[in-house]
Legacy VTK file of the C-alpha trace (Angstrom):
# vtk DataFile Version 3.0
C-alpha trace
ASCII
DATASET POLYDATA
POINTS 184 float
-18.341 -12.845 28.985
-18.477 -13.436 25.276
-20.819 -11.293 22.821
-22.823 -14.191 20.859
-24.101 -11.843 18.057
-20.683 -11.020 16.989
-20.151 -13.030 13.762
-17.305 -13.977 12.214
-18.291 -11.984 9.222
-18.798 -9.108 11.169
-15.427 -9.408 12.557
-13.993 -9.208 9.561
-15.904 -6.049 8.768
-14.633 -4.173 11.611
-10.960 -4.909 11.228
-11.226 -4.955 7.752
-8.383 -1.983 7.900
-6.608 -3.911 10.131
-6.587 -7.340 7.988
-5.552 -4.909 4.845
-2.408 -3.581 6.582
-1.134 -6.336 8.798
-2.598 -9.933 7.035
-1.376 -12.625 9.129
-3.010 -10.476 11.940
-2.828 -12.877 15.815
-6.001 -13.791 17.532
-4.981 -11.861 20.557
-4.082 -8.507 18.614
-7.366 -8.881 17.191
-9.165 -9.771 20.276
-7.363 -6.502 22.060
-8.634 -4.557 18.929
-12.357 -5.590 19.636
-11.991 -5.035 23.092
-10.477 -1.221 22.892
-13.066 -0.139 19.583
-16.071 -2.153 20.790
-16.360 -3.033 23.904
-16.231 -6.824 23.152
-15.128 -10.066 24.225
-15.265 -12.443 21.574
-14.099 -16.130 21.667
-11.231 -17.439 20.047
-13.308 -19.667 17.640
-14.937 -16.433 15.969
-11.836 -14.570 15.724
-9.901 -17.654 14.188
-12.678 -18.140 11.920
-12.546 -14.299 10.957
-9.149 -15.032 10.372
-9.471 -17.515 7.934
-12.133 -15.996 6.536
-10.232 -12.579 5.141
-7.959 -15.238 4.094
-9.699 -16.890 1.862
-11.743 -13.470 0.057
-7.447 -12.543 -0.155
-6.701 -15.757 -1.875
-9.558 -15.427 -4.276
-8.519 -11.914 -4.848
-5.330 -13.259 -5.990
-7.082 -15.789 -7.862
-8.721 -12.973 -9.811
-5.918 -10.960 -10.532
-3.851 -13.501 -11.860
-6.789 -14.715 -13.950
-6.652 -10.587 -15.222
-2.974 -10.938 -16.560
-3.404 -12.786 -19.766
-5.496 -9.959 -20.727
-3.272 -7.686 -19.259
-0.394 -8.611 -21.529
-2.584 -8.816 -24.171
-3.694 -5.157 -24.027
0.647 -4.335 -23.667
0.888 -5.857 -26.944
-2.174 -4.064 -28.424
-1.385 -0.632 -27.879
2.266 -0.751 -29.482
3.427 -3.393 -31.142
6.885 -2.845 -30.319
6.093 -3.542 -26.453
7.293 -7.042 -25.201
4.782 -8.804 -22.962
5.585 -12.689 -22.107
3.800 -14.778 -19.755
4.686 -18.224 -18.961
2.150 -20.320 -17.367
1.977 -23.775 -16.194
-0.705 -26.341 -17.348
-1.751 -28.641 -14.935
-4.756 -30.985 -15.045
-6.991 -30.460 -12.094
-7.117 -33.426 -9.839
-9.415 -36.480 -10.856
-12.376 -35.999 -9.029
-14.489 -39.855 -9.370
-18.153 -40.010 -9.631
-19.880 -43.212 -8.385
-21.461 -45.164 -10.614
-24.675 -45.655 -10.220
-25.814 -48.552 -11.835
-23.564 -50.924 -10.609
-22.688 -49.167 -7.076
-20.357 -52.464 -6.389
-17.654 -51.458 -9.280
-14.702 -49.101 -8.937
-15.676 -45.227 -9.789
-15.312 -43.744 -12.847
-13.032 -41.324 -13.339
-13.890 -37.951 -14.674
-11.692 -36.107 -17.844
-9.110 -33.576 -16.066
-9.658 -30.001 -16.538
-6.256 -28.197 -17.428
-5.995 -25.341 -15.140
-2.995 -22.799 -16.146
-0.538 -21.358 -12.988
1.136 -18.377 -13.326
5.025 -18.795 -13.365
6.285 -15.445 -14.406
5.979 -12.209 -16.823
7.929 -9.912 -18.597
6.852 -6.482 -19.471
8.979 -4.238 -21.967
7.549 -0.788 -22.902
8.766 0.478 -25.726
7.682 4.298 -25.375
9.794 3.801 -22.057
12.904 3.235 -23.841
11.953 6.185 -25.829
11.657 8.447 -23.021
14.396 7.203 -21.214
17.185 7.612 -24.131
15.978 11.428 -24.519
15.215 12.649 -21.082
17.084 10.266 -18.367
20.726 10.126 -17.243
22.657 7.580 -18.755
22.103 5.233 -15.777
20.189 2.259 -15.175
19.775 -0.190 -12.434
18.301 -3.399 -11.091
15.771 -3.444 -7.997
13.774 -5.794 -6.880
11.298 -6.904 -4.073
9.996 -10.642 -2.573
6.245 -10.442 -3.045
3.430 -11.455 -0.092
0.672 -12.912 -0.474
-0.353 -17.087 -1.875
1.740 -17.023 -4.458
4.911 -14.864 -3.104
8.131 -14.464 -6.460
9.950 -11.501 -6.417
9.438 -8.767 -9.068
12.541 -7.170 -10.884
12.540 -3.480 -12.219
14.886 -2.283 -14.268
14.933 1.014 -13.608
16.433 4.765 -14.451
17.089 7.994 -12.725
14.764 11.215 -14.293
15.973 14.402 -15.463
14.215 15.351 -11.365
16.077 12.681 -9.451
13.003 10.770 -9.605
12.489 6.847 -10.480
11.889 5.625 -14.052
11.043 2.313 -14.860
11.844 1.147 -17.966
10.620 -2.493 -18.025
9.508 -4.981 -14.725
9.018 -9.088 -14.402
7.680 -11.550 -12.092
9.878 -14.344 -10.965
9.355 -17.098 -9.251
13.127 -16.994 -8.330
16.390 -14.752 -8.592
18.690 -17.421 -10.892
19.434 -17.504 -14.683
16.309 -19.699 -15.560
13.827 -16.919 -15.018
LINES 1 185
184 0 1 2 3 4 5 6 7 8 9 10 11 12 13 14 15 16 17 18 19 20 21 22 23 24 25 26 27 28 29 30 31 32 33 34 35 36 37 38 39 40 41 42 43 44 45 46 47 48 49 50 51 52 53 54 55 56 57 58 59 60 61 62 63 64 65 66 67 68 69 70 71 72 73 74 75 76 77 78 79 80 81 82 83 84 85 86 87 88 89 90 91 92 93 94 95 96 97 98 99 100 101 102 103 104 105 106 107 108 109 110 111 112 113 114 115 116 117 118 119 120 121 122 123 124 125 126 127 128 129 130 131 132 133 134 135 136 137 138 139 140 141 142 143 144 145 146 147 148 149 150 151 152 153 154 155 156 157 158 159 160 161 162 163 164 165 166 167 168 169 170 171 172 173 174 175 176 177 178 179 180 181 182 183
């Protein structure tokens, strides 16, 4: 029997922990999950929905960040001039949406200007108090790490790091690739 006032969104608020830990959650984990906390039965329509749901308020967290890091590199360069912040974007026009016409409704549309939108690439952050730190209180080692990102836009960030005076991790600069190859 299936619970009818279960929503979609209020699926998504009670795995909401669940969705944050394991995003490409299946329908029949989640159903399980409702079924063990809850006590309900929902139908595979809500839970897909659900699904695509948290997916979406995910991509347009994305969205937002990305939006966040021209400003972001902006404020690098602000606070020492020495730091190194470079962000390489693509421009590309939106596509051509076409409004009808609506005098003569028998002639082609007419097509609307393009809106550029820009697309994150990749980054490069240098810190120059970093460097500073590093050459008077690291060992005289550094390294290269990196990790494939998840999420809608996936790259792989590359740290160049150092070990502290503790044995602990120090990073000394990072970027965003889209790629591992001499071009980024």
């Amino acid at each position: 029997m299936s619970n009818k006032s279960a929503t979609a969104t209020c699926i998504v608020k009670a795995l909401k922990a669940e969705f944050k830990v394991d995003p490409p959650l299946s329908l029949q984990a989640m159903r399980t999950l409702l079924k063990d906390r809850f006590g309900l039965e929902v139908e595979k329509m809500k839970l897909y929905r659900a699904r695509n749901k948290t997916r979406r308020e995910a991509k347009e967290d994305h969205d937002a960040s990305n939006a966040k890091l021209r400003n972001y590199c902006h404020m690098v360069l602000l606070t020492n001039p020495r730091n190194i912040a470079i962000l390489h974007s693509l421009v590309q026009p939106e596509p051509i949406p076409m409004e009808p016409d609506s005098i003569h409704s028998d002639l082609r549309p007419i097509p609307v200007e393009p809106v550029p939108i820009p697309r994150f690439k990749r980054c490069f952050i240098y810190l120059e108090g970093a460097i500073a730190s590093f050459l008077n209180r690291c060992r005289p080692f550094i390294g290269l790490d990196g990790c494939h990102l998840k999420g809608p836009y996936g790259g792989i960030m590359v740290t160049v790091m150092s070990v502290y005076e503790n044995l602990g991790f120090y990073s000394l600069s990072y970027a965003i690739v889209e790629q591992e190859s001499t071009m980024s």
